[in-house]
Structure formats: C-alpha cells, structure tokens
N, C-alpha and C positions, 0 to 999 in steps of 0.2 A: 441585442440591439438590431432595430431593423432601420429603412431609412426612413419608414413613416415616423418611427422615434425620434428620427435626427439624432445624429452625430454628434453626443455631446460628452461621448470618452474621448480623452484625449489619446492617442496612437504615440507609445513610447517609441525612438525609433534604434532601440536597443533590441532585440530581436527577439531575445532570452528571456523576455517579460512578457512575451504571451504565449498561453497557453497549450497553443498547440507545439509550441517553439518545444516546452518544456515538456511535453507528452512524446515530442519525437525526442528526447536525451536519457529519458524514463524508459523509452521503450528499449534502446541501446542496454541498457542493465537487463533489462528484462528477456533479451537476446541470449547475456551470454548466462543469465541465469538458466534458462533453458538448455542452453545447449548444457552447461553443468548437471542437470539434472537429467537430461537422455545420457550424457557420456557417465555418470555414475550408477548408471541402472543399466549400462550396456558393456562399461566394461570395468577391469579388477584396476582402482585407482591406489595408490600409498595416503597410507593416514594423514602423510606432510601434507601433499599435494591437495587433501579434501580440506583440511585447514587452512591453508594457504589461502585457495581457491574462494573457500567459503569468506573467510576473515577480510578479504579483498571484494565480494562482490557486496557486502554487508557496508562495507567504508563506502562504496559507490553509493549503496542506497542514503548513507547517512551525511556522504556531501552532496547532495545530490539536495536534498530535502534541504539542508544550511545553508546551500547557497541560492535556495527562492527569495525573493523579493518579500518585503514584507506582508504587501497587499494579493499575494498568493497562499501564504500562509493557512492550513486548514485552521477558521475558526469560522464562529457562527457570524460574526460580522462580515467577514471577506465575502463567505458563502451569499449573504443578504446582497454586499454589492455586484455578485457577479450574477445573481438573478435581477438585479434590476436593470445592468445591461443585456439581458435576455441571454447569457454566459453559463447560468447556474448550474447546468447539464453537463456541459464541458469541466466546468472546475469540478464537478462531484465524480465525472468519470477519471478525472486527471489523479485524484485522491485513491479512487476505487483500485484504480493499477498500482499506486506504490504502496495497499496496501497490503493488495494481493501477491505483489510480487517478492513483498516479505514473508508472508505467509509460506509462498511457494518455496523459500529458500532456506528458510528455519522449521518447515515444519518436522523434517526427519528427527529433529532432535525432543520434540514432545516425549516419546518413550524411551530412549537413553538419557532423558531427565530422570525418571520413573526408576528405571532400570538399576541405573548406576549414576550416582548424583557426580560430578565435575563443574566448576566453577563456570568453565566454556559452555558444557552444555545445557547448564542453568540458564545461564544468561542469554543462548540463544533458543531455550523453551520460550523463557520468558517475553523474550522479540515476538517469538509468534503468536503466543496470547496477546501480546497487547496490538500486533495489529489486527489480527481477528473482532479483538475489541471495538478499535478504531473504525475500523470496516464496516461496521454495526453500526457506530455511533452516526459514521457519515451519511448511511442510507436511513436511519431514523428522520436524520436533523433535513435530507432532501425531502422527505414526504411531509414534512412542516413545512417548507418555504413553497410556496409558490412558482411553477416554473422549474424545477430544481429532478422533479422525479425523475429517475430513471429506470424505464422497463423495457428494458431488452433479456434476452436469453441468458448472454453471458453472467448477467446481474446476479441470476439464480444460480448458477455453476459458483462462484466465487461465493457468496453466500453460503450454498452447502458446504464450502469446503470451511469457512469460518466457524459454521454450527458443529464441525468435527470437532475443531481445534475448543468450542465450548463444551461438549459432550467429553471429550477426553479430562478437562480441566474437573470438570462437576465428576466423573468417577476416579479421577487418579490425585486432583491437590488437595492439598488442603482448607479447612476454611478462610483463612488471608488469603488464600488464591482467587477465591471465586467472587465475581464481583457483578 
C-alpha cells in the first residue's frame, strides 16, 4: 500500500496483527532455535535435554502459527489480499522463515527416520518434509500473484536446503512419501 493508493486498510490497533509484529515473535523461535543448533553441534548434550529442548521449541513453532489471526493465515486468498495492499512480499517472507525455521529444527531427524524408525522421530521426519513442501508451495504460489515474488539471496539458501529435504525423501521414502 502506498499513499498514492490511499489508505483504505484499516490499521488494527492490536499490534500482533501485523506482520512485521509477527516476524519479530517468529524470529524469537528462530533465535533460540539457533542457538540449539550451534550448542548441539558444539557441545556433548543428554538425550533428555535434546528432547526436551526440541519438543519445546517445536510447541513454540506450533503456537506460534495457532495463534495468527485468521487473515494471516497461509492460504491463497490471504496471500491475494496482502498483494493487493502492496503486502504480498512481507506475508511470503513471514511464511518463508517459519518454514524454514522448521526445516532447520527437524531436519536432523530425516536419517534417524531411515536409520532407526521411532514414533518421535517419524513424526518429526515428517514435520520437516512437510514444511520443505510448504516452502515450495509458498514460493510457487508468490511467482503466480502479482507483487508477491521474492528474489533475494537468502531465498535460494532456504530453497537448497528444502531441495535436500526432497532429494533425501525421493532416495530414502517410500512411494506414499513422495508427493
């Protein structure tokens, strides 16, 4: 939205309802997902504590995402209304980080899926296939709308790392996996 547009969103004065509100609460997960992932690659953790750790930053991702607004929501309409407030860019990157930052936090578990099957680590295989998925589907559906694309550096970094998370699924699942 520019002003030559005029003003004709209305400014919720709830604070949590736009989008950069929710990009900087996203990015808080995304914080201490990192630091979880340098202190697990740097030093000797307990199994509880990676459990724990993980099973708690996973509920952040998952209230996090429940508690949007309806009209933030990833769907193809939201997406349409927030390119027609000249928005589309911000909502597609706002998506692009929590899908990534799931990607980032389940991806260890792709080959101890493989490895050694456990219900936990199925189901967070599974988390990171489907937002690899999702991560695709968002940057597909932005080079359809209008307004919406996004080409920056980072785009392709997060991208490669979802094409892993496909390349792994196409030589290790099975056919119901691959979609």
């Amino acid at each position: 939205m520019t002003r030559a547009q005029g003003f004709t969103v209305l400014v919720s004065k709830d604070r949590a309802s736009s989008l950069l509100a929710q990009m900087v609460l996203l990015n808080r997960i995304l914080s201490e997902i990192n630091d979880f992932n340098i202190k697990t690659a740097t030093t000797t953790l307990t199994e509880e504590y990676k459990t724990k750790t993980i099973a708690a930053l996973s509920e952040d991702l998952n209230t996090w995402l429940k508690n949007l607004p309806a009209h933030m929501h990833d769907t193809p309409s939201n997406l349409q209304s927030y390119a027609s407030q000249g928005q589309g860019q911000l909502f597609v990157t706002l998506y692009l980080g929590y899908y990534h930052y799931g990607q980032m936090l389940f991806y260890r578990f792709l080959h101890e899926d493989v490895r050694g099957y456990t219900p936990r680590t199925h189901f967070y295989a599974q988390q990171c296939k489907e937002h690899a998925v999702r991560l695709c589907e968002i940057i597909y559906r932005s080079e359809e709308v209008p307004g919406c694309d996004v080409l920056y550096s980072m785009v392709g970094h997060v991208l490669v790392i979802a094409s892993t998370v496909q390349i792994h699924t196409l030589l290790f699942g099975d056919e119901g996996s691959v979609r």
